[in-house]
C-alpha positions in Angstrom: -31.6 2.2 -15.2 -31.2 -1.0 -13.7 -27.9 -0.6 -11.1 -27.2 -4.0 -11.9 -26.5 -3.0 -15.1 -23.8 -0.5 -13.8 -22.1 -3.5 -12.1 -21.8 -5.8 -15.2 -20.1 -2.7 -17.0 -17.6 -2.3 -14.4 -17.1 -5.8 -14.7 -16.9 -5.8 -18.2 -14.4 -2.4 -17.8 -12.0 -4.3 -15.5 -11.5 -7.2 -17.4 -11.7 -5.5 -21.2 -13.1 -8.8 -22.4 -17.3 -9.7 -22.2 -16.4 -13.5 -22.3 -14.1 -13.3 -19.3 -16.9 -11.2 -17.6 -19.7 -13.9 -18.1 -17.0 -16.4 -16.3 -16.6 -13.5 -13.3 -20.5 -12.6 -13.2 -22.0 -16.2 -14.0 -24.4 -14.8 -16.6 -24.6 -15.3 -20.8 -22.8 -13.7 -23.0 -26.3 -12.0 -24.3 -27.3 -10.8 -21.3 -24.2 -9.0 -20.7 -24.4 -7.1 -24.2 -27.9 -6.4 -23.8 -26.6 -4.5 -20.5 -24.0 -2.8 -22.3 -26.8 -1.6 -24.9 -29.3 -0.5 -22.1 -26.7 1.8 -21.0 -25.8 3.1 -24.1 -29.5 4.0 -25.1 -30.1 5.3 -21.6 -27.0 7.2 -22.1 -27.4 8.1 -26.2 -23.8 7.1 -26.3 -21.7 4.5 -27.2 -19.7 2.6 -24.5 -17.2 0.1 -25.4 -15.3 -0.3 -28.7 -14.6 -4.0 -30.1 -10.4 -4.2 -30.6 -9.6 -8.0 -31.9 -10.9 -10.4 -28.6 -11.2 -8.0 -26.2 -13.2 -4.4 -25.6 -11.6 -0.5 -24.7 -14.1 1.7 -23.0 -15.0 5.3 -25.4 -14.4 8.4 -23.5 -18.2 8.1 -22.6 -17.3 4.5 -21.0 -14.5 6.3 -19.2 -16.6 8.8 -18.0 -19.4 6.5 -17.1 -17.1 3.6 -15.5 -16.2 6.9 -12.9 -19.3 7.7 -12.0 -20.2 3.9 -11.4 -17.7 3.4 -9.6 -18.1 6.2 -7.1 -21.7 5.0 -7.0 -21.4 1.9 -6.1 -18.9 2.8 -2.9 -21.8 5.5 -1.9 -24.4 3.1 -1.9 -21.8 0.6 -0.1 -20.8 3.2 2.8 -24.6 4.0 3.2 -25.4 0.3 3.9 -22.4 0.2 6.3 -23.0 3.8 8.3 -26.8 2.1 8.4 -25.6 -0.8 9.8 -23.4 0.8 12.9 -25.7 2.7 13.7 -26.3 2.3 17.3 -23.6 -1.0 17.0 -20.8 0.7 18.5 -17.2 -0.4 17.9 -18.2 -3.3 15.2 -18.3 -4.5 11.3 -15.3 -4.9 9.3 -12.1 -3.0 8.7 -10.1 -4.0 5.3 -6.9 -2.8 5.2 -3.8 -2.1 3.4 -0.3 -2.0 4.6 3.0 -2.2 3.6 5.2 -5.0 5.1 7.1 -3.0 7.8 4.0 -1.2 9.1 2.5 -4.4 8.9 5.5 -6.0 11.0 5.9 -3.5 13.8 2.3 -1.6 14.0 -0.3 -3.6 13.4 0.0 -6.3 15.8 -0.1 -4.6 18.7 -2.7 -2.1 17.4 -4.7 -5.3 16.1 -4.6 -6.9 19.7 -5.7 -3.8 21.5 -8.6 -3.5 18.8 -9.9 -7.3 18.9 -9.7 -7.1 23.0 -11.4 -4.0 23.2 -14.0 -5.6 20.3 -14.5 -8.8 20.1 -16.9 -8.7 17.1 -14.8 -6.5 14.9 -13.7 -8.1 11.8 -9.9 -6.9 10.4 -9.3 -7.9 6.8 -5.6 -7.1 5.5 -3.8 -7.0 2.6 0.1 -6.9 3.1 1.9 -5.2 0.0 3.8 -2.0 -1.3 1.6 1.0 -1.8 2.0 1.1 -5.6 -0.6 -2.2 -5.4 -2.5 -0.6 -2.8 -3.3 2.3 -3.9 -6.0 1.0 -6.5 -7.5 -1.1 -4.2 -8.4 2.0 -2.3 -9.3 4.1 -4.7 -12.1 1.2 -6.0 -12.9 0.5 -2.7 -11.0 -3.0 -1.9 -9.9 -1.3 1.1 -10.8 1.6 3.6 -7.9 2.5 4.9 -3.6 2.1 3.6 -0.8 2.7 5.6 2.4 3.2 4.5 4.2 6.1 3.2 3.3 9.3 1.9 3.6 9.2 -1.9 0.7 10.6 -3.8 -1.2 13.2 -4.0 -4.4 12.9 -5.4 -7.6 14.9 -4.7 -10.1 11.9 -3.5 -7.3 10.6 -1.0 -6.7 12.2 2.6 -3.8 11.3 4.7 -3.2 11.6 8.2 0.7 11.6 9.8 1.4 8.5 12.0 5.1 9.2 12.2 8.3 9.7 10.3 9.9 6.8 9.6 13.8 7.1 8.6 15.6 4.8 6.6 19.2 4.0 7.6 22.4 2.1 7.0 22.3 -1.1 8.2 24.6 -3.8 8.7 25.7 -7.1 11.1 26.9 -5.7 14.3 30.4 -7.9 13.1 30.8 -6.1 10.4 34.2 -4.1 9.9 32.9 -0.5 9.2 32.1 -0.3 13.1 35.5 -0.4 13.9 36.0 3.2 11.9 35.6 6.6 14.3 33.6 8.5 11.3 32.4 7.3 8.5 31.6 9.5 5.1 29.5 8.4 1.9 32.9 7.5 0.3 33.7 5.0 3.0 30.8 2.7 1.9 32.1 2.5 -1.7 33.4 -0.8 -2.0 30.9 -2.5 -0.1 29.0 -5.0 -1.3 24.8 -4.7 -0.7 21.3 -6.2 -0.5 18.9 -3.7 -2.0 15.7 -3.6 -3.3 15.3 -3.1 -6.9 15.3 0.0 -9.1 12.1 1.6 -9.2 11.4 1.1 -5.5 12.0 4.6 -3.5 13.9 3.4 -1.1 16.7 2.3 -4.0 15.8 5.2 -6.4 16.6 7.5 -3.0 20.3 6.0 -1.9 21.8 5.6 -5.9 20.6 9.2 -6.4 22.2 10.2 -2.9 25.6 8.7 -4.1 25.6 10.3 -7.6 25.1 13.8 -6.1 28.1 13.2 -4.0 29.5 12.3 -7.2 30.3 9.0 -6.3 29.6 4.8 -8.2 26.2 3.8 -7.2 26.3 1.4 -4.6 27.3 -2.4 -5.9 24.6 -4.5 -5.0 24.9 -8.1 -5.1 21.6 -9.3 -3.6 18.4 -7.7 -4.8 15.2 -8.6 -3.2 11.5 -7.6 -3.0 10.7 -9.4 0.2 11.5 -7.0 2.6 11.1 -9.6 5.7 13.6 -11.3 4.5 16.4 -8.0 4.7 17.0 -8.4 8.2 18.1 -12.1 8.2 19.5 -11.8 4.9 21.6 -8.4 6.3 23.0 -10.5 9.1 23.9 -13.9 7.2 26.4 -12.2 3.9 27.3 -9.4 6.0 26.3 -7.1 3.6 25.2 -3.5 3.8 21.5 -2.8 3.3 19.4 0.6 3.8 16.4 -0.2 5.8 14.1 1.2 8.5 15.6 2.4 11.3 12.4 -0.1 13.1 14.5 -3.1 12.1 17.3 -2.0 14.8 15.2 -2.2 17.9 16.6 -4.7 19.9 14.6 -7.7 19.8 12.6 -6.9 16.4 13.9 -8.8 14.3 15.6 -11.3 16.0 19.1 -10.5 13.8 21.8 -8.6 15.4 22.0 -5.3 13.4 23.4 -1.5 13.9 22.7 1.5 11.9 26.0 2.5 10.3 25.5 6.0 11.1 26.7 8.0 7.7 26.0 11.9 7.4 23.7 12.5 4.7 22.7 8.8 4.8 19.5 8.8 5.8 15.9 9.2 4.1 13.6 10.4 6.5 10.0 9.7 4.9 6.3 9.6 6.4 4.1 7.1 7.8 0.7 7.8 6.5 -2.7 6.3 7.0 -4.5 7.4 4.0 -8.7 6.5 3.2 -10.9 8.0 0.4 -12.0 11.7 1.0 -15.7 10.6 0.5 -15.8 7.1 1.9 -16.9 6.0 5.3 -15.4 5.0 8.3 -16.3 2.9 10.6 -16.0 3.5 14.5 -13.8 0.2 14.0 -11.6 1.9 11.5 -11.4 5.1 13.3 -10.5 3.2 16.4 -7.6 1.0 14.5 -6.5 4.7 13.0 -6.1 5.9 16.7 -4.5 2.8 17.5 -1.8 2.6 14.7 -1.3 6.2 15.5 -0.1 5.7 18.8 2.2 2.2 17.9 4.0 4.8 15.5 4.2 7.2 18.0 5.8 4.6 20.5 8.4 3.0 18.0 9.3 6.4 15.6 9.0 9.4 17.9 
């Protein structure tokens, strides 16, 4: 079995569609079905199903695109261990992180890395972990950090820090001026939230309806959580956001936590890699490194 042949099926798997693979692969549309065949007489099993313009994998595809798969990343981490050997501290590191790990880790982690060696290479992909997690699983990336939110058995995780999320709001803003505050005191307030689905959200309305009380009114939703600070500090509005945001000098806005009892989600900040994969002395330095950043700023 030709392992080029794997290669065009996984191709062929991620895009469900053989014509949009010969675009990907730069090869005929024959040549990729007679690939696809090869397997399926090497396998005595058929592979792909034809559903209008486009292909579904059988259960045997399934099965098969699995094992490709996790061949393909063995025979990639075997070139790679090859390649350190004896290198020391070099290569390339592709990595995953969400935007606030991204904001207050990895520079400082990144500069002590790149000083220390020169020749390492650091690929990054900012972005929530619900897009990053694929990409580690198939291998786009070695490591992801962000926080702990699956459990799957090919994944290990390793604590950086907890990370709690707070009340936030402009240091002008009127609620400062109240002794103690309760989860009633914020109804009434206006917010900038991100939307439904994300945990952060799902975690505050679910905290309000427990206490029995209107979900909070949210006037600004927004994705780009960059932007929260500035966008906390110009509408005055309330917002729920890492507690890394309030570090004097962070963010450049002038925020306080509005410290509310049983207003705060404390969650984890993982750095999670493939049970199986390899890592690199470069990646197991940055791990060491983005452990200790967290340390500094959460602890």
């Amino acid at each position: 079995m030709d392992l080029r042949d794997l290669h065009y099926f996984e191709v062929i798997a991620e895009l469900e569609h053989i014509g949009r693979a010969t675009e990907r692969l730069h090869r005929s549309q024959p040549a990729l079905t007679g690939s696809v065949r090869r397997l399926e007489d090497a396998y005595s099993a058929k592979l792909i199903e034809r559903t209008g313009r486009g292909i579904r994998l059988t259960t045997a595809g399934k099965t098969l695109l699995k094992w490709a798969q996790r061949a393909r990343l063995d025979l990639d981490n075997a070139h790679r261990e090859i390649r350190d050997l004896g290198q020391g501290v070099t290569g390339e590191v592709k990595l995953g992180i969400v935007p606030t790990a991204a904001q207050f880790l990895l520079p400082p982690a990144a500069r002590t890395l790149l000083k220390e060696s020169p020749r390492v290479k650091l690929k990054t992909i900012v972005a929530l972990g619900d897009v990053l997690r694929p990409k580690l699983a198939n291998g786009e990336i070695d490591l992801l950090v962000g926080t702990e939110s699956f459990d799957e058995e090919n994944v290990v995780s390793q604590l950086l820090a907890e990370d709690p999320i707070v009340v936030a709001a402009a240091a002008s803003h009127p609620l400062f001026e109240r002794p103690k505050l309760t989860l009633k005191d914020l109804v009434g307030h206006s917010w900038v939230l991100q939307p439904p689905g994300a945990p952060v959200r799902d975690w505050l309305d679910q905290t309000f309806e427990r206490q029995r009380l209107p979900r909070p009114d949210v006037q600004v939703e927004s994705t780009m959580l960059l932007m929260l600070p500035a966008l906390i500090e110009e509408t005055g509005l309330l917002s729920f956001i890492s507690r890394l945001h309030l570090q004097e000098g962070s963010t450049g806005a002038q925020l306080r936590e509005v410290k509310v009892r049983g207003a705060t989600m404390r969650r984890r900040m993982v750095v999670s890699s493939r049970k199986d994969g390899y890592l690199s002395p470069a990646a197991e330095r940055l791990i060491s490194l983005l452990a200790k950043q967290a340390r500094r700023h959460l602890d």
